[in-house]
DOVEXDREN-943223 format. One record per residue (C-alpha): residue in one letter; x, y, z. Coordinates in steps of 0.001 Angstrom, whole numbers, padded with zeros to 6 digits, always signed. Example, Ala and Ser with C-alpha at 12.3 -4.5 7.8 and 13.67 -1.06 7.14 Angstrom:
a+012300-004500+007800;s+013670-001060+007140;
END
This chain:
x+101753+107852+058940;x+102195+103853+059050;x+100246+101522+056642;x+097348+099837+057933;x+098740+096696+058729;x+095655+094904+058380;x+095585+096340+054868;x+098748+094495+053725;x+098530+090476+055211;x+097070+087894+053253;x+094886+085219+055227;x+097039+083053+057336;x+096007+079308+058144;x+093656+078859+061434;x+095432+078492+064359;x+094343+077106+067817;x+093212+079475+070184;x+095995+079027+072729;x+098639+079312+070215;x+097464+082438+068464;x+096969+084376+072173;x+100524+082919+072833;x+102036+084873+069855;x+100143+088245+070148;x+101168+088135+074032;x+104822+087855+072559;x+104389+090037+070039;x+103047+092734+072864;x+105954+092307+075184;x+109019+093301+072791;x+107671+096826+074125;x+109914+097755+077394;x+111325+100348+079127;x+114284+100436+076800;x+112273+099935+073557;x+109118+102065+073960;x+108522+101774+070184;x+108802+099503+067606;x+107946+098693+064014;x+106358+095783+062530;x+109320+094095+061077;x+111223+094642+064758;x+108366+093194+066672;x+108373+090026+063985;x+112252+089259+064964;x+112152+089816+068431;x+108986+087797+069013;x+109368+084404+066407;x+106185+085655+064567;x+106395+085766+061314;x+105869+089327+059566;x+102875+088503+057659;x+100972+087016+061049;x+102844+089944+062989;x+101584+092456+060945;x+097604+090851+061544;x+098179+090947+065330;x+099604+094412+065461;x+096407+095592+063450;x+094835+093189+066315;x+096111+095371+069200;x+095445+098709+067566;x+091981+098191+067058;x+091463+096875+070855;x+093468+099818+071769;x+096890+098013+072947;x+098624+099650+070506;x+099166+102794+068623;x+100907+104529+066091;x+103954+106516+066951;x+105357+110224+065760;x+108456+108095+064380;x+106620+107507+060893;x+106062+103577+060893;x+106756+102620+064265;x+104217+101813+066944;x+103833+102043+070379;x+101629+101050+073683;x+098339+101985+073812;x+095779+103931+076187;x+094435+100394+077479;x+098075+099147+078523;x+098037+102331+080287;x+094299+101508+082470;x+095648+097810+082799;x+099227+098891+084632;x+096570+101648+087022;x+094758+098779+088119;x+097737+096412+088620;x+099120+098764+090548;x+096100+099066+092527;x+096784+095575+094250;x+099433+095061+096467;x+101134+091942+094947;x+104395+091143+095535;x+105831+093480+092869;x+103873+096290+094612;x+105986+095768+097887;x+109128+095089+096415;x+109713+097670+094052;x+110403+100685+096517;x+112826+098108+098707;x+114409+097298+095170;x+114715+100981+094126;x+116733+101446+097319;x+119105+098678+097323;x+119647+099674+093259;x+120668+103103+094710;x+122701+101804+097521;x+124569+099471+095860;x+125277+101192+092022;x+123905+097910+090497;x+120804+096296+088711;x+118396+094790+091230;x+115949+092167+089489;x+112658+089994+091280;x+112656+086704+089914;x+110045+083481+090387;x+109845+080087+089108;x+107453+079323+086209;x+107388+076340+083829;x+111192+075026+084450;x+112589+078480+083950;x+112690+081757+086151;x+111116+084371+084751;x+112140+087783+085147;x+108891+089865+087233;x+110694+093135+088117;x+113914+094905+087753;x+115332+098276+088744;x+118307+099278+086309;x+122007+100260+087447;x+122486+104162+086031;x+126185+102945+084510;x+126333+102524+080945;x+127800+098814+081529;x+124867+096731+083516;x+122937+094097+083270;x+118925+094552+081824;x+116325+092145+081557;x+112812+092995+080858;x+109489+091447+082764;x+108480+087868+081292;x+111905+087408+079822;x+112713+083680+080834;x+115982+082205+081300;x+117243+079072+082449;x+117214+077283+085608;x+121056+075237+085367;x+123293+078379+086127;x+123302+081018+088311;x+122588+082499+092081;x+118854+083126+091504;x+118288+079770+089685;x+119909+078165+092866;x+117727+080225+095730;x+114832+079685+093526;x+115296+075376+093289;x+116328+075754+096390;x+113105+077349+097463;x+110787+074198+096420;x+110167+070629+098214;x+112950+067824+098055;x+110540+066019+095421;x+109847+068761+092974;x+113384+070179+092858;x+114668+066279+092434;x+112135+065673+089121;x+112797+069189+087722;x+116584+068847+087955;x+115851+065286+086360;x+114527+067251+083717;x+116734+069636+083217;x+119817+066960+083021;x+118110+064946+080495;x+117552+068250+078014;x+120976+069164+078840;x+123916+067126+078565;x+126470+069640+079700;x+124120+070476+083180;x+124299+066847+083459;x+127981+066660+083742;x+127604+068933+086510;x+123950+068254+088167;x+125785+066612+091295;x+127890+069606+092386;x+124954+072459+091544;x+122562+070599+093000;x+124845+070813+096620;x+124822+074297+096232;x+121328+074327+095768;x+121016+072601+099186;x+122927+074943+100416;x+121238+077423+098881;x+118073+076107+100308;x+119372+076140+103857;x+121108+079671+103734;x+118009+081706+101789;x+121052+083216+099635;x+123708+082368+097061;x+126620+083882+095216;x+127489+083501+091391;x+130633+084506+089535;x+130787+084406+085950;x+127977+081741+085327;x+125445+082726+083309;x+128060+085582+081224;x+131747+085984+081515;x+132882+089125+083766;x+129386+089442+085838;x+129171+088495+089729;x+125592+088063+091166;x+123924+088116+094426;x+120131+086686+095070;x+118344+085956+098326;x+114636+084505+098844;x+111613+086403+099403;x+108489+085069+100317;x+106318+084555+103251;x+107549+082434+107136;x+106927+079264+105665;x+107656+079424+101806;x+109889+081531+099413;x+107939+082480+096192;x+110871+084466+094595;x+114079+085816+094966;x+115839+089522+094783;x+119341+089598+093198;x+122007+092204+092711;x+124105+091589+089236;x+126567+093572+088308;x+130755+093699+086453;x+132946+091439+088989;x+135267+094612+088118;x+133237+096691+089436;x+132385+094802+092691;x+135680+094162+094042;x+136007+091531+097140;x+135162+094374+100301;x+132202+095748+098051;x+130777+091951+097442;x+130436+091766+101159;x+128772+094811+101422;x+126332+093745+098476;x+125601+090604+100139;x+124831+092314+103155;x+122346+094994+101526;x+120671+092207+099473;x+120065+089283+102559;x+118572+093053+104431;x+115983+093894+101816;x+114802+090380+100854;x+113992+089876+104607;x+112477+094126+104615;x+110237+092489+101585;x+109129+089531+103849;x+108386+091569+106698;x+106188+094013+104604;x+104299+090737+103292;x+103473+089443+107096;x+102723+093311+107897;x+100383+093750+104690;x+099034+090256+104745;x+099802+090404+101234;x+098403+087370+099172;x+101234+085404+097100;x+101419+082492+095019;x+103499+079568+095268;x+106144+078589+092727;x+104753+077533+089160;x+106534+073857+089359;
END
């Protein structure tokens, strides 16, 4: 059985409120589909937290009942309330709600990883992904963030906001990166592009070897996300790409019809 975690942390200094939810939320969200279970010291480097304040929150989320011990000796894993919190998220049909099926089949039709993506706080931010059965394939996990200067999804998604917004966020982005700044002018036309097309194409962008697909999704008059296929450019060889592309622009727009049919309430882009 695992120590008591609560039993083995000195004090730590007072933090602000913000902060300290901020690091138990990251501590909580090492758990995925891949990594059901954890222990202390894994959910410390994954997170940032230090072990000490790591081991305080996980005796945190055990006691509210977001956590729990697992058979594997000291590791823990999700609790019975994640469990009642997932039921009644999936009791509202959000966005993920109406994508996931449409993602599952395009996943299945295409041999590849199908992720949901939106815009939040200068990044994109992964919200849903379906994972490719091959042993080589691309996996991200829900709230894992990555950048906005690289990459079809990060142009459908810029290319999904007003003229203004995407102008000061790409100012922002060129100013905290010197090498996107070399380059804003020419991404920034095929975010345009990307903006007038609802889809984009990436080859070896973001990581060397790996071809992507994204399209918008959203409602008639604004695109809140975007659906992309990622997968080896080995593996998707010129005839297959257009097939992808194809598949992908068909269930981004079967998403956006099942939004007008459900009337399903979505939120804007975080800019």
């Amino acid at each position: 059985m695992a120590a008591d975690p609560s039993a083995l942390v000195p004090a730590d200094p007072p933090k602000s409120g913000a902060e300290t939810a901020r690091k138990v939320l990251q501590v909580l969200m090492q758990f995925n589909r891949r990594r059901p279970n954890a222990t202390v010291r894994e959910l410390s480097e994954g997170s940032g937290v230090s072990l000490p304040t790591t081991f305080r929150y996980v005796a945190l989320l055990r006691e509210l009942g977001f956590l729990e011990e697992s058979e594997r000796g000291s590791y823990y894993q999700l609790g019975w309330r994640i469990l009642h919190l997932a039921q009644a998220a999936r009791s509202v049909p959000g966005l993920v709600q109406v994508a996931e099926p449409v993602m599952a089949r395009l996943s299945a039709a295409t041999g590849e990883t199908v992720t949901l993506l939106h815009l939040v706080d200068r990044n994109m931010e992964c919200i849903a992904q379906v994972e490719a059965e091959h042993m080589l394939r691309i996996s991200l996990f829900p709230g894992q963030r990555l950048p906005l200067t690289a990459g079809a999804s990060a142009r459908v998604l810029l290319g999904a906001l007003g003229a203004k917004s995407r102008t000061v966020l790409l100012d922002h982005l060129a100013t905290s990166d010197s090498a996107f700044a070399a380059r804003r002018d020419s991404f920034e036309r095929e975010v345009e592009l990307a903006a007038k097309e609802g889809t984009a194409i990436s080859v070896e962008e973001i990581d060397p070897g790996i071809w992507a697909v994204a399209a918008a999704v959203g409602t008639s008059t604004s695109a809140v996300a975007c659906i992309s296929v990622t997968g080896p450019a080995s593996r998707l060889e010129d005839g297959m790409r257009e097939r992808v592309v194809s598949l992908t622009h068909a269930a981004a727009q079967e998403i956006n019809d099942e939004i007008a049919r459900r009337d399903v309430a979505i939120s804007p882009p975080h800019e």
